[in-house]
C-alpha positions, 0 to 999 in steps of 0.5 A, spaced: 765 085 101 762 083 108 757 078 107 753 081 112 750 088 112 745 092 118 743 098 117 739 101 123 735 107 122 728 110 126 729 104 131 728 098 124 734 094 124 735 092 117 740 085 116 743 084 109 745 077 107 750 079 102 752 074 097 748 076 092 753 072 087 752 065 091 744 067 092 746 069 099 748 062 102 750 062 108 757 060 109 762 059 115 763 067 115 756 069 115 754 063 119 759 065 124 757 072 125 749 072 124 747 069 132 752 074 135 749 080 131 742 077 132 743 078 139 746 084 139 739 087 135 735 083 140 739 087 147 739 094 143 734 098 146 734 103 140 732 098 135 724 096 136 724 091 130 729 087 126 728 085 118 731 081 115 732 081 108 738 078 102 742 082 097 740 083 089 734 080 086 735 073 086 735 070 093 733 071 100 737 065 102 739 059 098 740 055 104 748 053 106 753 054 103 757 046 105 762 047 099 767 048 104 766 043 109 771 038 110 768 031 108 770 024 111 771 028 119 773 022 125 768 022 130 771 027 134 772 031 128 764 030 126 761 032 134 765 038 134 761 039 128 755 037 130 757 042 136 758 047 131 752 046 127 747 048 133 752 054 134 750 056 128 742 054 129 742 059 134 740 065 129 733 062 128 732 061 135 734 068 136 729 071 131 724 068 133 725 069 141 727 075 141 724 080 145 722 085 139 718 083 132 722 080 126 720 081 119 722 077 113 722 080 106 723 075 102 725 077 095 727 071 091 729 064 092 728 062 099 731 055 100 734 050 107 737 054 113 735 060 109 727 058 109 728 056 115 731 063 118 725 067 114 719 061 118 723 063 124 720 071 123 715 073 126 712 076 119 714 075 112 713 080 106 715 077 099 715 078 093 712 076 087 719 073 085 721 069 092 719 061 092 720 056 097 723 049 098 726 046 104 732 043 099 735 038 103 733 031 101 735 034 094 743 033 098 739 027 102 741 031 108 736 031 114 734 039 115 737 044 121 735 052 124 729 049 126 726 049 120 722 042 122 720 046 127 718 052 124 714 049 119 710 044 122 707 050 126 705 054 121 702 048 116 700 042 120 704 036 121 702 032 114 704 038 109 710 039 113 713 032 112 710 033 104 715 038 104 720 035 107 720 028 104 719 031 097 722 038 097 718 041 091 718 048 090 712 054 092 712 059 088 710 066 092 702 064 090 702 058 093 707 060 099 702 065 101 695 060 101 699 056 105 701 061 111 708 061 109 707 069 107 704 074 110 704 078 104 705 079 097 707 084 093 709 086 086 717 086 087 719 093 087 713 095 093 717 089 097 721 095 100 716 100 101 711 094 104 716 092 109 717 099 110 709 100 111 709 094 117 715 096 121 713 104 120 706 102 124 710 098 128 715 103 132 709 107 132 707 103 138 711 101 145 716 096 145 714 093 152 707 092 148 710 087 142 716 084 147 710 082 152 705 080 146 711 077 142 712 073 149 705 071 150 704 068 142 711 064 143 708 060 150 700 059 145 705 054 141 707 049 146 704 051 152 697 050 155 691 055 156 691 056 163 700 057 163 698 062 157 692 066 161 696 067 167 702 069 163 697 074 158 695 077 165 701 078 168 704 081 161 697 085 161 698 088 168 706 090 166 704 093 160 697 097 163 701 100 168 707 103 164 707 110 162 707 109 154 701 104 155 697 110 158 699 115 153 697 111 148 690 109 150 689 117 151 692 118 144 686 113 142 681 115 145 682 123 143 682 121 136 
């Protein structure tokens, strides 16, 4: 059984965590494989959005799976790792930077790096079994993917060390007043709602979102005036494009 599924149909890429047996804990295989994978979907010009999603009813992704990590390494061995480690953590960075939207649907325990690759999406569904929790201090581990990063944007400096420091657990409720869903449904509309979004998605151009996506990405780190002159090199780019115009036809014949 591979542990990891993609399915690709009607431009949305579909990325299965498939350990359902294990809550979809990311092991040395699944972690190998997921920034190569990821990147191909991101240069693939057939796929216009990519969601991501875990097997079963019981977990999105329960974070890492580091039964299987040798302990006690040397030095060299412990920089090689830590090498490794950034390696791995690239798939979070290429599911938020790459040029198409990504959508987390999240449907049951959302854990560690699992969290932190569900915050790295642009959009997050969940249903009304998915919960959170960074997890790391519970292995007194420090936290990784980005998810310090992620999380400190969407919920503000204070509630992202409350959540780090204490680990508690967020119900889906509670996930959603605090911005980490976008949506929450009953668990068996969590596919037709994912399916909702990305139908409404490829129905528009993939240069609108790639310029959008870039233009949202710069607004986090970047200041007002770098962000306006990026919005209107994009808007120009965009405006100028033959499905753009066809688009603004479409609109106003309606």
């Amino acid at each position: 059984m591979t542990s990891c599924m993609v399915n690709i149909e009607a431009g949305v890429a579909t990325v299965t965590l498939n350990r359902p047996e294990a809550y979809n804990t990311l092991d040395v295989e699944l972690l190998d494989r997921l920034p190569g994978l990821l990147s191909q979907l991101a240069d693939d010009s057939d796929v216009r959005c990519v969601v991501i999603t875990g097997a079963g009813d019981k977990a999105f992704c329960a974070g890492g799976d580091i039964s299987g990590l040798a302990s006690g390494e040397g030095i060299e061995e412990s920089q090689a790792l830590t090498q490794k480690l950034e390696a791995w953590a690239q798939s979070a960075r290429i599911l938020h930077e790459m040029p198409k939207p990504t959508i987390a649907a999240v449907n049951g325990a959302c854990a560690g790096a699992g969290m932190a690759l569900a915050l790295a999406c642009d959009l997050r569904v969940g249903s009304e079994n998915a919960h959170f929790t960074t997890a790391f201090i519970n292995v007194a581990m420090s936290g990784d993917f980005g998810g310090s990063y992620f999380l400190t944007h969407l919920v503000g400096t204070a509630k992202a060390r409350e959540l780090y420091f204490l680990s508690e657990r967020l119900s889906a409720v509670q996930a959603l007043k605090l911005n980490l869903l976008n949506w929450l449904v009953p668990h068996s509309e969590l596919e037709t709602k994912t399916k909702q979004i990305t139908d409404r998605i490829v129905a528009m151009p993939n240069l609108s979102y790639r310029n959008m996506k870039q233009n949202l990405n710069a607004a986090i780190n970047q200041d007002l005036g770098s962000v306006i002159k990026l919005e209107s090199k994009n808007m120009m780019e965009t405006a100028m494009s033959k499905e753009t115009q066809a688009a603004a036809i479409a609109f106003f014949n309606r």
